[in-house]
N, C-alpha and C positions, 0 to 999 in steps of 0.2 A: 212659728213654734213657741210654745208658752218655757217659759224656766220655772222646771222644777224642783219641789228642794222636800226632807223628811223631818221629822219633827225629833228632837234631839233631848234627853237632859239624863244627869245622874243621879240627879232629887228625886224622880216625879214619883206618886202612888202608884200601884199597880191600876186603879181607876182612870186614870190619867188617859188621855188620847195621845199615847207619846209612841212609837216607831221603834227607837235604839236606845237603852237604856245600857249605859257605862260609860269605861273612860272617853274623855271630848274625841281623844286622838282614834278611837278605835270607829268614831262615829263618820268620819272620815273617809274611811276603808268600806263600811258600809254604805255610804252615799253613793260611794264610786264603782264600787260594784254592783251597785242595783239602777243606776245609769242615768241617777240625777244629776243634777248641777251643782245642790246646793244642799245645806242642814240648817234649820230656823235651831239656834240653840236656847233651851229655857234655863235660866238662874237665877240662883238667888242672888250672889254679888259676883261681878263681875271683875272686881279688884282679888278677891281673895278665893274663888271661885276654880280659875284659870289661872294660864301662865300665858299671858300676852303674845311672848315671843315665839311660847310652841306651837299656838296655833293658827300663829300668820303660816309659821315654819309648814304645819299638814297641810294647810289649804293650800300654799305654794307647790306642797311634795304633790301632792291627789290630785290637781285640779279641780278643788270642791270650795265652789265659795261659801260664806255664810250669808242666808238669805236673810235672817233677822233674829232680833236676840229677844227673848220673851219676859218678863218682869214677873210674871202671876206668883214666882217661888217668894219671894220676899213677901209675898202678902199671908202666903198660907205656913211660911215658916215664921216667918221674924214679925207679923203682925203691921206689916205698915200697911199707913191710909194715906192717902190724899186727900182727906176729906175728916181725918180727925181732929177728935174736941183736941187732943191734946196737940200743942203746940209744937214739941219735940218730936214727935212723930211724925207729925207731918213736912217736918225738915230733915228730917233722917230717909223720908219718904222718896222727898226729892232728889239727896244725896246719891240714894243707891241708883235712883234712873240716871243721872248723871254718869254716872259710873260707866252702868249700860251704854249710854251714847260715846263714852267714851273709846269703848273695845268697839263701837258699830263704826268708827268715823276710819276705823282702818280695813271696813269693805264698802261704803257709802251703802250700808242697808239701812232699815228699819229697826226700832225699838219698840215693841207693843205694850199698849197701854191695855189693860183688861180688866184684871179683878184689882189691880192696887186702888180702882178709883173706890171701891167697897162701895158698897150698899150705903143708901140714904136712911136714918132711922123714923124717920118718921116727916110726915108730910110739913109740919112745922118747922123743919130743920131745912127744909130743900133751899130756900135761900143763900142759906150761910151755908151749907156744904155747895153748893154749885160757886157760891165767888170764891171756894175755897181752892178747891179744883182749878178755878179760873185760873188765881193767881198762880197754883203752882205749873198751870201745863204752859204758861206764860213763862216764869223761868228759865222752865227745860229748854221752852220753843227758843228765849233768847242764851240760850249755853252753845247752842247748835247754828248761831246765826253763820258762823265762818267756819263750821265744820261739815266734814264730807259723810253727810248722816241724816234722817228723818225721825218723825215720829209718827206711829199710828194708833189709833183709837178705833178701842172696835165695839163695836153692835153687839150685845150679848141679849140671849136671849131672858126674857122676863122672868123663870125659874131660876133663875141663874145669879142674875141682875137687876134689881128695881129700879131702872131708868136707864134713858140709852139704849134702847132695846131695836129699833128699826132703824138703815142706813138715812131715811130724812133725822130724825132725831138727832143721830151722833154727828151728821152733816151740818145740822144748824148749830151744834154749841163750838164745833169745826171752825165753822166760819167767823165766831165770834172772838177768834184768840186772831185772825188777819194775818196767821204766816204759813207762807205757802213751805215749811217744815215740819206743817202737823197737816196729815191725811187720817181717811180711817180707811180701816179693816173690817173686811166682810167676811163671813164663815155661815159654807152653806149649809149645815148641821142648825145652827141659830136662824139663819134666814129660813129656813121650813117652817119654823116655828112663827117668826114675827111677821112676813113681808108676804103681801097678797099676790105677789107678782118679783121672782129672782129676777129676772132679765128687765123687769122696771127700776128695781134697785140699785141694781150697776147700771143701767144710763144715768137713772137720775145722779150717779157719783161723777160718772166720767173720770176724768184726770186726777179727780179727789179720791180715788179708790186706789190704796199705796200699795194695798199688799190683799192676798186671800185664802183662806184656809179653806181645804176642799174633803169634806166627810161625808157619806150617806145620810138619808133623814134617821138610819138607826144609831150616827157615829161608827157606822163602822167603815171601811174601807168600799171608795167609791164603786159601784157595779154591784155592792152586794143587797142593796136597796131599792128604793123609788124614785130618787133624782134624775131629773134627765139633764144630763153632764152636757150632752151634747146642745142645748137649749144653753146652759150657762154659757157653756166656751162662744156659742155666735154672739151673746150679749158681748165679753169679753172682747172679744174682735170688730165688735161696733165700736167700740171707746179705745182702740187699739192700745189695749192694754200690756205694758209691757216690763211689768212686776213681776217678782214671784207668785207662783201660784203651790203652794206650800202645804204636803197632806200630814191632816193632824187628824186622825180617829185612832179611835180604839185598836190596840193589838193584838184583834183576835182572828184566826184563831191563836196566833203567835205573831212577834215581831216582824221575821224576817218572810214569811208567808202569805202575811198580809199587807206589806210593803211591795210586796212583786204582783200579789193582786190587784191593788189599785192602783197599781203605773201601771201596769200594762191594758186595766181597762181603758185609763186616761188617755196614753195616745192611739188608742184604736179611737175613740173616742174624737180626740183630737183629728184623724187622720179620717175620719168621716165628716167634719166639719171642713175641714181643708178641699176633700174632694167636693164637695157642693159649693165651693166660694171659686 
């Protein structure tokens, strides 16, 4: 059986492919009642964001762990890069991920790496913004060496993201940081777009695949689309896959609506891949 978990945050835009929008604690109650495991929470800081203790305290009370903790808010609120000219920035960048792995090291989940890596500006800079990046996922990867915690890097799609856009891509500059602390992140909303072949994309990751966000090719809630879910999940169960699998689309027609529509198509789903194996 795969672990499921809802996408969480009290930032996000209504744009956003975010599930439960309010208080962390009340997110909680909805994960448990809609008969996940888990909540991927998105923030912006994580020190000042949260209250450390309350929410070991709900996941303790619920039985809801937290599946992974998201970064994208600090890029689109507070401006930080991994990858900027400016010097401060990009240590401030690092700072707040730090942070992040800090509140992740008290459920050994993941920390997603996504839009903070920004955009490249231009072809002439890809040099010096890729060792830039290098060095800082380098840091994070050694903050987390003796912590109960990962990192992951995801594949965004080309509209989205000028680089890093296919699971080989973000796999090979993966490999190039040599700590088995840093995976990437697959989302199959992004993979319709980039990857000729889902289920080639998750073998070729295998074990390097840490974590996955599961949306329709329209972003909306899986079943209500052209994905064939059940195709993913046997890839998944090739490479015994045993992450979260974490739904982050769009909240329409509503939150709570569309949260019960796609679990429920997922383990029917699930539960027709099961019966063929």
């Amino acid at each position: 059986m795969f672990r499921y978990s809802v996408c969480v945050s009290k930032g996000a835009a209504l744009h956003e492919p975010v599930l439960f929008r309010g208080d962390y604690s009340d997110a909680f109650t909805f994960a448990r009642d809609l008969g996940v495991g888990g909540i991927e929470i998105h923030l912006r800081d994580a020190k000042t964001d949260v209250d450390r203790a309350k929410l070991l305290e709900c996941s303790q009370k619920t039985g809801i762990a937290i599946a992974g903790i998201a970064t994208g808010l600090a890029k689109r609120i507070d401006g930080l890069s991994l990858i900027s000219d400016d010097q401060e920035v990009r240590k401030a960048a690092v700072e707040r991920i730090k942070g992040h792995l800090e509140l992740a090291s008290d459920y050994g989940c993941a920390v997603i790496i996504g839009s903070m890596r920004d955009n490249i500006p231009g072809a002439d800079k890809k040099p010096l913004c890729m060792s830039r990046l290098r060095d800082a996922m380098l840091a994070c990867a050694d903050f987390i060496e003796d912590k109960n915690c990962f990192i992951v890097f995801e594949a965004i799609n080309r509209y989205e993201n000028n680089y890093f856009n296919t699971a080989a891509e973000t796999m090979d500059f993966v490999d190039t940081l040599g700590s088995d602390k840093v995976k990437v992140l697959l989302d199959t909303f992004h993979m319709n777009i980039e990857e000729s072949s889902m289920e080639d994309a998750i073998t070729l990751l295998g074990d390097k695949l840490g974590h996955i966000h599961f949306a329709d090719n329209t972003r909306r809630y899986p079943g209500s689309g052209a994905l064939n879910f059940q195709r993913i999940m046997n890839a998944l169960n090739s490479i015994h896959y045993q992450n979260w699998v974490s739904m982050e689309y769009l909240p329409i027609p509503d939150e709570l609506s569309s949260a019960q529509k796609g679990f429920s198509y997922l383990r029917e789903a699930e539960n027709a891949v099961l019966n063929k194996t």
